[in-house]
N, C-alpha and C positions, 0 to 999 in steps of 0.2 A: 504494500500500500504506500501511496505518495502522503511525506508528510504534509500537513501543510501549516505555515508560519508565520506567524506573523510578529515584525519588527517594531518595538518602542523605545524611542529617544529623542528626547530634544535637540540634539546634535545632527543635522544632517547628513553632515561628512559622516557622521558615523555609522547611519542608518544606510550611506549608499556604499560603503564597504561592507557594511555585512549584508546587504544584501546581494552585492558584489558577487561574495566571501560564498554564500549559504545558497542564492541560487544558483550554482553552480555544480549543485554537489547531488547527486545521484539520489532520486529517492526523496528530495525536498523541493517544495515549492513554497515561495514567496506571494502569498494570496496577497500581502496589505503590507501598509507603514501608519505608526503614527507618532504626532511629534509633544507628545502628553498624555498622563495618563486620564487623563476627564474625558479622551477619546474614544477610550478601549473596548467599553461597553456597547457602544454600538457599532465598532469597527468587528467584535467578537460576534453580534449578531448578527450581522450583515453579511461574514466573512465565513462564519464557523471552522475558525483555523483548530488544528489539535496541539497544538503548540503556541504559548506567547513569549515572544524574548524579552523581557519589560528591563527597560532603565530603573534605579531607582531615584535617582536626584534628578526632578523636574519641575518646573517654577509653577503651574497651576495646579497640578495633580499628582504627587508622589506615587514612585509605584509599588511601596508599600500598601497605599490605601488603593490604589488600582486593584492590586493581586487580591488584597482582602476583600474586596469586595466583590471580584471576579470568581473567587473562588466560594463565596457563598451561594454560587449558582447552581442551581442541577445542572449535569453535565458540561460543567466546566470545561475548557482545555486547561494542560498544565503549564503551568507559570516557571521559566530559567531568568533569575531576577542577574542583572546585568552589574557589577560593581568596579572600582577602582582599587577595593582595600580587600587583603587579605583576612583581615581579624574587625572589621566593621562591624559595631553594636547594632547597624541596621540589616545585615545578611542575618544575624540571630532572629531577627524580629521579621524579617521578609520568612523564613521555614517555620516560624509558629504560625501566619497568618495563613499558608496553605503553599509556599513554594515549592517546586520540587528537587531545588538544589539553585546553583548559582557557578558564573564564570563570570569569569576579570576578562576585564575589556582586554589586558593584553596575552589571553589565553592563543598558543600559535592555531591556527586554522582548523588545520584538522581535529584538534581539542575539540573548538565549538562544534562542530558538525558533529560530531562523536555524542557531544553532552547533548545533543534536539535528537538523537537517534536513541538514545538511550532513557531521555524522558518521555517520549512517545510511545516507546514501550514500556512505561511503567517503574525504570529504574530509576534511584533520586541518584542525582548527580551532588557529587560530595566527595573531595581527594581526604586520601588522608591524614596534612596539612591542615584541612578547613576541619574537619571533624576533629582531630585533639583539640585546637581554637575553640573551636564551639562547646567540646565539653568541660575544659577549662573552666569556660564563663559560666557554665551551668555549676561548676564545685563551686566557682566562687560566691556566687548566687543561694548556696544548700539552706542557708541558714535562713532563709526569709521564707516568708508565708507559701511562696511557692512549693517549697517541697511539702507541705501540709496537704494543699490543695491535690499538687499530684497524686497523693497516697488514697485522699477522698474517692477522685475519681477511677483510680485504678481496683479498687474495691467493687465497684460496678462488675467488674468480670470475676469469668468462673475462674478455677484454680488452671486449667490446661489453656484458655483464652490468656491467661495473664504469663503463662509461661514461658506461649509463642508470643507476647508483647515484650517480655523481657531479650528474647533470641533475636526476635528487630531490632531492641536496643544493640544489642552486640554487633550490627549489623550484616546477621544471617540472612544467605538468601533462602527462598523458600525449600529447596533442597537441601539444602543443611539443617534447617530448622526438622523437616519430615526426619533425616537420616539422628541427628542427637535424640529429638523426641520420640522415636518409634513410632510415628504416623506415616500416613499414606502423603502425598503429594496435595490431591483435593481435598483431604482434611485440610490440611496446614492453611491452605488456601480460604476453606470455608472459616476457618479462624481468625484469620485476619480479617479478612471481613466484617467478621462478627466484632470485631475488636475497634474497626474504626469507624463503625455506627453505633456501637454502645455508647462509645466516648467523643461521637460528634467530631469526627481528624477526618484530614482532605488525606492523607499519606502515608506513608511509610517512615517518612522522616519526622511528623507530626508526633506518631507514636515513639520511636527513638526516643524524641526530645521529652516527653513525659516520662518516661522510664529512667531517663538520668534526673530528670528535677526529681523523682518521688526520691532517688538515692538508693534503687534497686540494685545497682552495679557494684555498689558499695559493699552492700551488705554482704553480695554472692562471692566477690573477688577479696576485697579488706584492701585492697590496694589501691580505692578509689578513681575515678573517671580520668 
């Protein structure tokens, strides 16, 4: 299947190299651009891309609040939030809102193209560089009300749902999670599922990131995130 993508920045130069960049590349197409995110939502209806590339620093519309708001959609596409900075307190806040990962503007080519194939299929894009970073910020974080909440919420699941939430956290792919837990494949599958409509998550990463605030990692390893 052809991806299809669509491009957000307020930078134009930047918007016509990657589009440059991206339609070019076997398997993707460039449906749209837009130069804000106050745009997206009708460029995403108009368009219905499976992919959004969103900047996140933009002067009417952040694409922060773009993704969040895009992602409270049914049938969303997935969100690759666009950045400058490796360790950005707003790429932590662009993967809670519903992101499926992120790439630096100066990621070489073939990276990007790699990271819209690999979120289209469902994998979050996340090196890992960005994930020790991010769970860093989450230890350093343990002690405030968030790790309460997470614990709240993770309660909501059964004991084998919270198991394979905790194997995301490590992040298992679904075969490893089936082959450690002694399930089948479509169990693991069905559990997941089950796991990020109990708890209301656009992702895989969503859930990750709740499984380190609760401090489940912790507990299991003693060696901390």
């Amino acid at each position: 299947m052809t991806i299809r993508l669509l491009v957000v920045d307020d930078d134009p130069l930047v918007r016509a190299g990657l589009t440059f960049m991206l339609g070019g590349a076997d398997g993707i197409e460039i449906v749209g651009e837009c130069a804000d995110g106050s745009e997206v939502a009708a460029r995403v209806a108009e368009l219905a891309p499976d992919v959004v590339l969103m900047d996140i620093r933009m002067p009417v519309m952040d694409g922060l609040t773009a993704t969040e708001a895009l992602r409270r959609a049914p049938g969303a596409p997935e969100v690759i939030v666009l950045t400058t900075f490796h360790a950005d307190e707003q790429v932590v806040r662009a993967l809670r809102v519903g992101a499926a990962g992120f790439v630096l503007k100066d990621t070489p080519p073939a990276q990007i193209v790699e990271s819209v194939r690999r979120v289209a299929a469902g994998d979050p894009v996340l090196s890992p560089t960005v994930t020790r970073q991010l769970m860093a910020h989450v230890a350093e974080a343990s002690a405030d009300p968030r790790r309460r909440t997470a614990r709240q919420r993770l309660a909501l699941l059964a004991e084998r749902e919270r198991e394979v939430a905790v194997a995301v956290g490590r992040g298992r792919s679904n075969a490893e999670i089936a082959a450690t837990l002694f399930m089948s494949l479509p169990t693991v599958k069905t559990h997941v599922s089950r796991v990020l409509a109990k708890l209301d998550l656009n992702n895989r990463v969503q859930i990750a990131l709740l499984v380190h605030d609760a401090g489940l990692l912790d507990e299991e390893t003693g060696t901390g995130v």
